[in-house]
VOGU-3710 file (C-alpha; in Angstrom, 3 decimals, decimal comma):
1> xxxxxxxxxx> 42,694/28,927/-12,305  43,163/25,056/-12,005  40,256/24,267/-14,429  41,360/20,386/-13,407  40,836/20,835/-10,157  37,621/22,333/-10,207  36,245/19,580/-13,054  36,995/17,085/-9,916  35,479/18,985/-7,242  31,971/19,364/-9,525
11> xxxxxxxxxx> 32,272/15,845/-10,574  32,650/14,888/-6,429  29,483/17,391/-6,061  27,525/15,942/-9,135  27,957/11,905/-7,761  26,340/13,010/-4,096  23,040/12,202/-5,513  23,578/8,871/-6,953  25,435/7,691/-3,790  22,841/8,952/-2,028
21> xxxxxxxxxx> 20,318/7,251/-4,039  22,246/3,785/-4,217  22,591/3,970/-0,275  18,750/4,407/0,269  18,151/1,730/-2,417  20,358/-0,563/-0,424  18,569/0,677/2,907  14,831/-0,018/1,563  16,107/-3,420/0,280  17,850/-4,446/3,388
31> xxxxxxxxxx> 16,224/-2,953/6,254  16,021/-5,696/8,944  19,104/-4,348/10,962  17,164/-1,214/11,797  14,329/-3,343/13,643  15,492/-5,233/16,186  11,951/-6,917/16,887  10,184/-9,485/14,197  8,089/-12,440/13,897  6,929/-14,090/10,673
41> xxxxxxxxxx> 4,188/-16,332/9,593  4,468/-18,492/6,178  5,327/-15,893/3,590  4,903/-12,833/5,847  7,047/-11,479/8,721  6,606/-8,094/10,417  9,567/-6,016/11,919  9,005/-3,237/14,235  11,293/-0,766/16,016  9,653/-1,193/19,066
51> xxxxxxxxxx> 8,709/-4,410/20,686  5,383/-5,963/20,546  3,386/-9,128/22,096  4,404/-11,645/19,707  1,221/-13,979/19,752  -1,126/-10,912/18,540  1,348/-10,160/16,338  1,200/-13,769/14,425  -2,839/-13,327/14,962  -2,410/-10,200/12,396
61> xxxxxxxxxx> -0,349/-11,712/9,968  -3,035/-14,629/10,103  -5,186/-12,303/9,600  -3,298/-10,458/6,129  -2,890/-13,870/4,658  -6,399/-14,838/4,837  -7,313/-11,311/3,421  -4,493/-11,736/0,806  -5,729/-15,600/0,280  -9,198/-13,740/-1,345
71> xxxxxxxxxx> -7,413/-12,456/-3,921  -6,651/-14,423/-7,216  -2,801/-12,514/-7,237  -1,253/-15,290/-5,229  1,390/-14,268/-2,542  2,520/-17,276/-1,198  4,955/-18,023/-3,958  7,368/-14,968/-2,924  7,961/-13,121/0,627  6,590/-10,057/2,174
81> xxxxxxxxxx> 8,058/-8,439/4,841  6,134/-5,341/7,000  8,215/-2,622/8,829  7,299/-0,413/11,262  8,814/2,696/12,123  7,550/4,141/15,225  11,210/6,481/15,540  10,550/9,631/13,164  14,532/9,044/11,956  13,095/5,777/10,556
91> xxxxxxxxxx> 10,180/7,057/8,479  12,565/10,170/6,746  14,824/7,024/5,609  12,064/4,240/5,093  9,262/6,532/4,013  11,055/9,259/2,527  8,895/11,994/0,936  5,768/9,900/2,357  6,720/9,811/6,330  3,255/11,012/6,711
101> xxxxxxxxxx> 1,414/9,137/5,315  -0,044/5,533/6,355  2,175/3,143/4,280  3,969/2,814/1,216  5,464/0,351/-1,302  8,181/0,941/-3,469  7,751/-1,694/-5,697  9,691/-2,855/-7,698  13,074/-1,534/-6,269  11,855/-3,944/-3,362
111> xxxxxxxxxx> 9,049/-6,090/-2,121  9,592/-4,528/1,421  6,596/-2,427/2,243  6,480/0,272/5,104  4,226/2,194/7,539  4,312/4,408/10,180  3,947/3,958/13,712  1,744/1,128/15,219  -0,104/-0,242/18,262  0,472/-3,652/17,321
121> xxxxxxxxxx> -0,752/-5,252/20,347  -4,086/-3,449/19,683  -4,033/-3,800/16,043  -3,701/-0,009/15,714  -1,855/2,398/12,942  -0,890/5,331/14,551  -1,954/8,900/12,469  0,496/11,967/12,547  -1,441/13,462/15,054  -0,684/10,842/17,296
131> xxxxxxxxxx> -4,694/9,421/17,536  -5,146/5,542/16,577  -6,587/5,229/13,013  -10,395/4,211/13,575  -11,402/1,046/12,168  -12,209/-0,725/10,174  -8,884/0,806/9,057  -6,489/-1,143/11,410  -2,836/-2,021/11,111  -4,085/-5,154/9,450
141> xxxxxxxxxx> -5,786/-3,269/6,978  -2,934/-1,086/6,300  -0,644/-4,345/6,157  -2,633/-6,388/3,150  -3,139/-2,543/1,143  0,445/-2,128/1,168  0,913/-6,066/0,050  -1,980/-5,854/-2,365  0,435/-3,127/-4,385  3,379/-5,658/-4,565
151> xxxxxxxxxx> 0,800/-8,669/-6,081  -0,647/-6,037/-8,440  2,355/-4,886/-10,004  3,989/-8,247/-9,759  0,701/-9,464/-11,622  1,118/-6,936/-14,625  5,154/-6,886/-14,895  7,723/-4,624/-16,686  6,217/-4,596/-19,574  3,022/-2,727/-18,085
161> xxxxxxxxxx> 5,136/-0,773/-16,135  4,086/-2,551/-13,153  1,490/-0,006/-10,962  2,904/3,299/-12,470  0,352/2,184/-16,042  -2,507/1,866/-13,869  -5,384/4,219/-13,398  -5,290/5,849/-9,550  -8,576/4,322/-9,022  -7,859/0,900/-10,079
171> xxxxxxxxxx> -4,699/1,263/-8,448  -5,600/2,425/-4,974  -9,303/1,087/-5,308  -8,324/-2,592/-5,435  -5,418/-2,404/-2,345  -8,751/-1,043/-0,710  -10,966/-3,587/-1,767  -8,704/-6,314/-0,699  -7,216/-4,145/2,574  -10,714/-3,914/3,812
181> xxxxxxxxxx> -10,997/-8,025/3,741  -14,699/-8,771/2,867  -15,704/-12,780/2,821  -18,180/-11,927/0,120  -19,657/-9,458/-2,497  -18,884/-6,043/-1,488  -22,381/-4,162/-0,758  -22,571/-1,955/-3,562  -25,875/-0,902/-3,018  -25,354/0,748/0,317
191> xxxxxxxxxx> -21,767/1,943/-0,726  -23,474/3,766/-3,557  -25,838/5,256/-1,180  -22,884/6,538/0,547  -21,318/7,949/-2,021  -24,194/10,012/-3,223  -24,689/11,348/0,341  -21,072/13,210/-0,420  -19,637/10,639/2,470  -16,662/12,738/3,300
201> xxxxxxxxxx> -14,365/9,257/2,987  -15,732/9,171/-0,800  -13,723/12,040/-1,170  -9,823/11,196/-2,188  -8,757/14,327/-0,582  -9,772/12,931/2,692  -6,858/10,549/2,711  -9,502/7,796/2,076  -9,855/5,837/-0,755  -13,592/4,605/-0,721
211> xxxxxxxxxx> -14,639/6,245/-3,966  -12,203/3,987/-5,725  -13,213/1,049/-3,765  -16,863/1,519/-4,638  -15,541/1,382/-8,655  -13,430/-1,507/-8,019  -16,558/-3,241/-6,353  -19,036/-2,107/-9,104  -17,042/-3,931/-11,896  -15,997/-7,022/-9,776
221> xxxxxxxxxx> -19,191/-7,783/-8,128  -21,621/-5,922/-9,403  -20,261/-6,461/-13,030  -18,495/-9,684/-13,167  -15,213/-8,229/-14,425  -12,267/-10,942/-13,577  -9,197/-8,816/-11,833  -7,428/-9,287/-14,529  -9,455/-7,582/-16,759  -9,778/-4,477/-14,268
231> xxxxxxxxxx> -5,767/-4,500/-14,298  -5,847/-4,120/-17,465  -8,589/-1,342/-17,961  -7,498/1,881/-18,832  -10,509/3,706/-17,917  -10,134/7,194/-16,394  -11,679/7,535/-12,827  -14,210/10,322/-14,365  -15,044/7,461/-17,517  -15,532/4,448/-14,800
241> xxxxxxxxxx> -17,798/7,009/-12,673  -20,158/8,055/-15,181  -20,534/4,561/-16,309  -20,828/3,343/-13,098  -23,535/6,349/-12,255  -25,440/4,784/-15,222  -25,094/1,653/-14,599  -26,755/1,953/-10,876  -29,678/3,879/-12,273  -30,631/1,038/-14,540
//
């Protein structure tokens, strides 16, 4: 037996996964050749696989930065760059594990953030089963979540692990909170209302992430916490609902 020989061939076996994993690396950091259509705006610039009316296309990206703009994490000082991938190929490479789901970020390998497919010209996200996402979730909102995870892990750095140290609430519940683009105080009051009425979207399990908006909103605007001190909590998302429960009571 040519114990040599088969060291090699399990060495050759053993690097597939690295080279692999360096070549998707490389692809999630340098994906522009695999979208032939783009437009940009300031910072921002979205790519897509298929093409899309241009001017509506800038209006959204107007519309991410003034969303993004209402958040003290400032994104001007760095790029961010939205891909698209209507092609199924596309989301197994861009999306990976995720192809089904709305967006992702894979922060901080890259600042790149991806969704599925969208109506652009209609401001749409397009679901697995083919139906446009209903608003208010549109593509814009999907956009400035996936964004708002870059700022937030940019904003706590290596040393807090970036978003992997946060709790899921805090996490999810501020992309939300800045995704869904109020101009003012989110209406806790009426959110709450919601939420006790077992709203199916207050459910995480929906897909939907308005239970952890609701928390997010209850410390920002309802108790004055800065962001920075909610990036920094470490509350569970049982803790921050049962003091949140009490808190509304009072």
């Amino acid at each position: 037996m040519n114990w040599r020989r088969i060291f090699k061939w399990l060495s050759a076996i053993a690097a597939v996964p690295a080279t692999l994993a360096m070549l998707l690396g490389t692809a999630l950091a340098y994906p522009r050749p695999f979208f032939a259509y783009h437009t940009e705006r300031g910072t921002l610039s979205l790519y897509s696989d298929q093409p899309f009316d241009t001017t509506k296309a800038q209006s959204i990206l107007k519309e991410v930065d003034r969303r993004l703009s209402l958040s003290p994490l400032d994104h001007h000082d760095r790029t961010h760059a939205i891909f698209v991938s209507n092609a199924a190929w596309r989301r197994m490479i861009f999306m990976n594990t995720a192809s089904r789901a709305a967006g992702v970020n894979f922060y901080p390998v890259t600042s790149n953030v991806f969704t599925r497919g969208a109506d652009i010209d209609h401001d749409r996200l397009i679901k697995p089963s083919g139906a446009p996402a209903e608003p208010p979730r549109t593509f814009t909102y999907y956009a400035t979540h996936e964004i708002t995870h870059s700022l937030t892990a940019i904003s706590r750095g290596m040393a807090n692990r970036w978003n992997f140290g946060l709790p899921v609430w805090v996490r999810e519940g501020y992309a939300d909170y800045v995704g869904m683009g109020s101009k003012g105080p989110v209406d806790v009051d009426q959110m709450y209302g919601q939420y006790q009425r077992h709203d199916h979207t207050f459910d995480p399990a929906s897909g939907y992430y308005a239970k952890y908006r609701l928390l997010v909103a209850f410390y920002l605007d309802r108790k004055g916490w800065s962001v920075a001190k909610l990036l920094d909590t470490q509350l569970t998302t049982d803790e921050a609902e049962r003091e949140m429960t009490a808190g509304m009571k009072r």
